[in-house]
C-alpha positions as CSV (number, residue, x, y, z in Angstrom):
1,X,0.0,0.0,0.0
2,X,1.3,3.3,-1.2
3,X,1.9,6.0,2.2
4,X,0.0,8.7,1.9
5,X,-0.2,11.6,4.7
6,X,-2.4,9.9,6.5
7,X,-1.0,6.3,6.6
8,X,1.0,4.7,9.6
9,X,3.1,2.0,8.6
10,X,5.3,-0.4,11.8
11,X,6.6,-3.7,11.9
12,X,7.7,-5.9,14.8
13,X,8.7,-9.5,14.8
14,X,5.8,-12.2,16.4
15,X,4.3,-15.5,14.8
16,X,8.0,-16.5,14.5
17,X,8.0,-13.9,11.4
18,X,8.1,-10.2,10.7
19,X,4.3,-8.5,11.2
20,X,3.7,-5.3,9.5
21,X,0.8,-3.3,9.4
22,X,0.1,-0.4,7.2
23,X,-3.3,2.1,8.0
24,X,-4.5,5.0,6.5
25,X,-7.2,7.3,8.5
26,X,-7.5,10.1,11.0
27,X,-3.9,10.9,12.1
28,X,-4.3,11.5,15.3
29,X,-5.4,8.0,15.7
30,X,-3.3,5.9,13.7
31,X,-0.8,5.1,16.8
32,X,-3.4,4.1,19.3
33,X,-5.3,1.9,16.2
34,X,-1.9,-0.2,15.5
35,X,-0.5,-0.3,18.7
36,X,-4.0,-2.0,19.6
37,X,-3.5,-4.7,16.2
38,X,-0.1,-5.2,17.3
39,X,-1.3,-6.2,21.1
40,X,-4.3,-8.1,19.6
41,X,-1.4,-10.5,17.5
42,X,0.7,-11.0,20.6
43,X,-2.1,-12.1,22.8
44,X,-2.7,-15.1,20.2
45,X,1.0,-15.2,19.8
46,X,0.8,-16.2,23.6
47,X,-2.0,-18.4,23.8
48,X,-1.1,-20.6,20.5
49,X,2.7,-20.9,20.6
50,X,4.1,-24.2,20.8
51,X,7.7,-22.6,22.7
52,X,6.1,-21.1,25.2
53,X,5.7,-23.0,28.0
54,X,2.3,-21.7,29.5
55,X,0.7,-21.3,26.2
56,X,-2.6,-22.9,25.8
57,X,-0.8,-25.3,23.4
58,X,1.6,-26.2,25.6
59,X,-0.4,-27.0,28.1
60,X,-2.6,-29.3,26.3
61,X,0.8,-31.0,25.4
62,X,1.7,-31.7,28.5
63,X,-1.7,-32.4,29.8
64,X,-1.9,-36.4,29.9
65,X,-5.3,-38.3,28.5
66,X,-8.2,-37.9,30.5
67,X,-7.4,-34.5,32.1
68,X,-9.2,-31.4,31.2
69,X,-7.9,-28.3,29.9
70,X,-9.5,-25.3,30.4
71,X,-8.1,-22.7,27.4
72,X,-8.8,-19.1,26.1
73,X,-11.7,-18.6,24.0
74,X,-9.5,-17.7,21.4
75,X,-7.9,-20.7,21.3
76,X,-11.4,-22.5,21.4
77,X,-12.5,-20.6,18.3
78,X,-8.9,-21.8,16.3
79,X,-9.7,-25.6,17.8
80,X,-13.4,-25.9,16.8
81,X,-12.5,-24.3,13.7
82,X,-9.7,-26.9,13.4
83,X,-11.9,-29.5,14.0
84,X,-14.8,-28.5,11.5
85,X,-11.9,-28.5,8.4
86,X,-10.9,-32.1,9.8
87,X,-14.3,-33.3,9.4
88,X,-14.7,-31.8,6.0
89,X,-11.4,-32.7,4.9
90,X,-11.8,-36.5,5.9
91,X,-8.8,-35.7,8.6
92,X,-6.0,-34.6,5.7
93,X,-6.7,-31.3,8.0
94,X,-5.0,-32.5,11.6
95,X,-3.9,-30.2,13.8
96,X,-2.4,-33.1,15.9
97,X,0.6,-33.7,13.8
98,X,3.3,-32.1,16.1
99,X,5.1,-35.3,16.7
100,X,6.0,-35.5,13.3
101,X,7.5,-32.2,12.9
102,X,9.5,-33.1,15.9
103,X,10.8,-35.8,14.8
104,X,11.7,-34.1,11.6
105,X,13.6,-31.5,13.2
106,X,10.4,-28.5,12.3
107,X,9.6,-28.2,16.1
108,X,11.9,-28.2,19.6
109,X,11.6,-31.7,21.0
110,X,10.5,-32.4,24.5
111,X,11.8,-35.5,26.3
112,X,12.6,-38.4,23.3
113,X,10.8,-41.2,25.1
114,X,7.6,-38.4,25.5
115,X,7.4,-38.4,21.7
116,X,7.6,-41.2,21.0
117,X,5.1,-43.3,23.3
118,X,2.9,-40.9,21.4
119,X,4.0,-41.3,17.6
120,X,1.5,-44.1,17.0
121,X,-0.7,-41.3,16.1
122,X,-3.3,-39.9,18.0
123,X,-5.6,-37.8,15.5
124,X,-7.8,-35.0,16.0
125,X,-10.8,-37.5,17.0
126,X,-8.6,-38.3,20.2
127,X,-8.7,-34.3,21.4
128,X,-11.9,-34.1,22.9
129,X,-13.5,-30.2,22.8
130,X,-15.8,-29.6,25.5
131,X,-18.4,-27.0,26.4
132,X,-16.9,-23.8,28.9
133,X,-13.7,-23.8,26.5
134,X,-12.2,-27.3,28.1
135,X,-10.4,-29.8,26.0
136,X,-9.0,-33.4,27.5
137,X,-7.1,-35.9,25.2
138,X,-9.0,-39.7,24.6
139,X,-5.6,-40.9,23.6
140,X,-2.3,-38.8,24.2
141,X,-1.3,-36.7,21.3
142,X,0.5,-33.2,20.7
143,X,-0.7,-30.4,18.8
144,X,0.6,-27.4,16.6
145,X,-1.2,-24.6,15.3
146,X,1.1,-23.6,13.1
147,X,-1.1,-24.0,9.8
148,X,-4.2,-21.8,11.5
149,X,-3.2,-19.8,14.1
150,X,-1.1,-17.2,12.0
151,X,-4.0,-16.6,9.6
152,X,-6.4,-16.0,12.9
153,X,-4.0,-13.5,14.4
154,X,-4.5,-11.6,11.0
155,X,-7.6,-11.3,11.8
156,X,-7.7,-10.7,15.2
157,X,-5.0,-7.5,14.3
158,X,-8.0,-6.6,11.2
159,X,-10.6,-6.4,14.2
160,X,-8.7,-3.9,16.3
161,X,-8.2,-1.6,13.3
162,X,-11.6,-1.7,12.4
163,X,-13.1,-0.9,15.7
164,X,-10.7,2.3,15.2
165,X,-12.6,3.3,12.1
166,X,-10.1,3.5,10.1
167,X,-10.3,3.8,6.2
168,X,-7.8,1.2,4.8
169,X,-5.7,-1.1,6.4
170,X,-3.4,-4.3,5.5
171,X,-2.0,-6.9,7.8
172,X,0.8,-9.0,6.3
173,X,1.9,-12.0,8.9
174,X,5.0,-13.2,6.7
175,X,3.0,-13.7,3.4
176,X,-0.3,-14.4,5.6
177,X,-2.7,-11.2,4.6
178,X,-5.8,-9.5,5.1
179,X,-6.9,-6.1,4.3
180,X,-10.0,-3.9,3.7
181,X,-10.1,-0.4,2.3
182,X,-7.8,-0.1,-0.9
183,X,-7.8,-2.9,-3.8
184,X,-4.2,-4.8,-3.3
185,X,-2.6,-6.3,-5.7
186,X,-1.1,-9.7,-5.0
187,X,1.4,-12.0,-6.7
188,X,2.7,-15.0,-5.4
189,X,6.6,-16.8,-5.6
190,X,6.9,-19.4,-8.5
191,X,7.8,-22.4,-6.7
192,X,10.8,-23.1,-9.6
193,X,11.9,-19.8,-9.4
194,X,11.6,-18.2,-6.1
195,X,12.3,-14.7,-6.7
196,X,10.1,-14.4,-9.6
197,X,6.7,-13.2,-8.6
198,X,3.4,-14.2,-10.6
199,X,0.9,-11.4,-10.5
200,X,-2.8,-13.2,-9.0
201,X,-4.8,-10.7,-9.6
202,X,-6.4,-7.5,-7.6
203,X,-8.4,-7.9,-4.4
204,X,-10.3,-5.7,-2.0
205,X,-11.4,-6.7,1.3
206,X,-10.6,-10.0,2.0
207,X,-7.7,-12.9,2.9
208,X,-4.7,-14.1,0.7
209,X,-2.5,-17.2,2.3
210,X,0.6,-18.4,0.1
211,X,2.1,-21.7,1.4
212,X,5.3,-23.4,-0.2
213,X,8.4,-25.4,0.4
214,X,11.1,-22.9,-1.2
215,X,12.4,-21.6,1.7
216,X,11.2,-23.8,4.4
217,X,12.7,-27.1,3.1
218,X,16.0,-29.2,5.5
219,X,18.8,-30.9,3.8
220,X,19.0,-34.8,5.2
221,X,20.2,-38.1,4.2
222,X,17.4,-39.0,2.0
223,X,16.7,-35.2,0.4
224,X,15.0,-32.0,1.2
225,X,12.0,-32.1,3.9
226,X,9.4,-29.9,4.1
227,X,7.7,-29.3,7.1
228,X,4.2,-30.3,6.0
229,X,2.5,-33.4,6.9
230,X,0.4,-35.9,5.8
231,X,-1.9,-36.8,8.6
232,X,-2.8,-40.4,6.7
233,X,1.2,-41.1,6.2
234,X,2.6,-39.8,9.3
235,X,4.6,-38.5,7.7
236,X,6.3,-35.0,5.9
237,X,5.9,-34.4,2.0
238,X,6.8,-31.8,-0.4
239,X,4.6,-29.2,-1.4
240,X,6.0,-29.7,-5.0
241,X,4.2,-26.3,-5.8
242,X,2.5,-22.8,-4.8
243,X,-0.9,-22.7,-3.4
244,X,-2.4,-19.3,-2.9
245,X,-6.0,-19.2,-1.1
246,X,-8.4,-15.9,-1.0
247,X,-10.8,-16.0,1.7
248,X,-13.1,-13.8,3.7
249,X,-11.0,-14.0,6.7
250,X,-7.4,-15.2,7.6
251,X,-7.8,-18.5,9.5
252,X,-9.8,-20.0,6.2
253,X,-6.9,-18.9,4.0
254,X,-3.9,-20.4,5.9
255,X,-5.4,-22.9,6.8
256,X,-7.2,-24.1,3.0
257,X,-3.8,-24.2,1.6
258,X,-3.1,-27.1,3.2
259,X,-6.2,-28.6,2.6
260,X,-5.7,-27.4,-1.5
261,X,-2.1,-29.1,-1.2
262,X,-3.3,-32.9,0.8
263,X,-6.7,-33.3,-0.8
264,X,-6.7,-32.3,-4.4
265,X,-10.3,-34.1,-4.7
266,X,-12.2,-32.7,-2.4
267,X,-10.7,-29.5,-2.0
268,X,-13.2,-27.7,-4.7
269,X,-16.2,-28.0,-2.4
270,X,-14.3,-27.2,0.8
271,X,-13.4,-24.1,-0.9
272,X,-16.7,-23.0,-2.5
273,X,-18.5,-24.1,0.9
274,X,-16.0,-21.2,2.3
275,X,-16.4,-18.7,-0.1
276,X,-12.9,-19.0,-1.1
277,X,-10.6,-19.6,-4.4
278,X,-7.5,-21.2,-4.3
279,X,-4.9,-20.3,-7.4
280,X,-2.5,-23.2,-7.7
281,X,1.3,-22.3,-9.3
282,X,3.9,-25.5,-10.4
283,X,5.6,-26.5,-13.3
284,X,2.3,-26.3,-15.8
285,X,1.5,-23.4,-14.7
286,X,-1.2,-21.6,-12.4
287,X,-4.6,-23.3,-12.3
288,X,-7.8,-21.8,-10.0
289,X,-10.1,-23.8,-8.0
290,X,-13.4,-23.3,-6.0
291,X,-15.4,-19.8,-6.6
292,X,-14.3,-16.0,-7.8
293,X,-14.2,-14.1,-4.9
294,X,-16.6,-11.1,-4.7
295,X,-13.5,-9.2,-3.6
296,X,-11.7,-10.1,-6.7
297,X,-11.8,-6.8,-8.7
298,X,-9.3,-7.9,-11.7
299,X,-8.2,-11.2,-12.8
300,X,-4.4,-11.3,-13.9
């Protein structure tokens, strides 16, 4: 977004990536407006890290089966959320596939012997969500909310800025976006050629999430890893491509890409059921799936 006289731009490092915000509106409000986005991302930054060790994550990964959690309701939107993609998804959505990044060096391990009584793969049907914000485990497992929580943060930060009437804003969370006011036009890395960008097209008012492997990938033994998972395998694939996803709110977008990416078949009605378009970038080319947004103004 261009400054004008009356934009505010900052940028501070949470989500385990650079956050910036840029606003346009009253002037004499701009400070109060993003200092209040900025403290709406690092409450979920808080509550959903898997680091920090009295995060609501954490503690439901330490929490042993049968024992109930109580968590933030904003953690309780991002796990009902969660679980509603799972069903829809037929589980290639799984929040409860931290083990596996562990193992493959994508997350901080807790004690060896831990993770492992617990690799034989407790799904998302083991965390049991209960009314008053309460979660217990059926069956030990250990969650990351990696792939959602980022793209609900967005939105979280869009909230505050609205409430401060402002007249355009855009929140970008390390590629995760959303924005409302001016039409922004987005492009996305080729996945062959990371610093060439491929324009998408121009949107107003809405969320874009880009997921890929380019720069996310570890050198081992056996090749390059990248640190998403199939929840059927157990295991971590490659993306083998871009996968861009336009939403009406963050947490869809991030978290559709990896839908788009594990369940190429029933990823179209996932992604019309959510109002939401999904452009796909590889080696043939770009290809779009599920509806044109409303906020699409051009196509590229």
């Amino acid at each position: 977004m261009p400054l004008r006289s009356n934009s505010l731009r900052r940028a501070r490092p949470l989500l385990g990536t650079l956050v910036e915000i840029t606003a346009s509106g009253a002037s004499a409000g701009l400070p109060t407006a993003l200092d209040a986005a900025f403290a709406a991302i690092e409450q979920i930054d808080r509550l959903m890290s898997f680091h920090a060790p009295n995060s609501d994550v954490s503690r439901i990964n330490a929490a042993i089966a049968g024992c109930e959690i109580r968590v933030h309701p904003h953690t309780s939107s991002v796990l009902h959320f969660a679980r509603k993609l799972s069903a829809l998804s037929d589980g290639a959505f799984d929040i409860t596939i931290a083990d596996v990044l562990m193992r493959n060096g994508f997350l901080p391990r807790p004690e060896e012997s831990a993770v492992a009584r617990t690799a034989a793969a407790a799904t998302f049907d083991d965390l049991v969500l209960l009314p008053d914000h309460r979660v217990r485990w059926r069956r030990k497992g250990w969650i990351d909310l990696g792939g959602i929580a980022k793209g609900y943060a967005v939105d979280c930060a869009i909230g505050a800025l609205r409430a401060h009437g402002l007249a355009s804003a855009v929140v970008n969370a390390g590629g995760d976006l959303r924005f409302f006011g001016d039409p922004q036009p987005i492009h996305a890395r080729h996945p062959d050629a990371p610093t060439s960008l491929v324009p998408l097209g121009v949107f107003s008012d809405c969320a874009v999430a880009t997921s890929s492997g380019y720069f996310s990938g570890r050198i081992s033994g056996s090749g390059v890893t990248e640190p998403l998972v199939d929840p059927t395998r157990r295991a971590c694939v490659r993306w083998g491509q871009s996968v861009t996803v336009v939403a009406p709110d963050g947490m869809t977008a991030d978290a559709l890409t990896k839908i788009v990416r594990l369940s190429a078949q029933a990823a179209p009605s996932i992604l019309e059921r959510l109002r939401a378009q999904a452009m796909v970038i590889d080696s043939r080319g770009m290809r779009r799936c599920g509806i044109t947004t409303p906020a699409e103004a051009t196509a590229a």
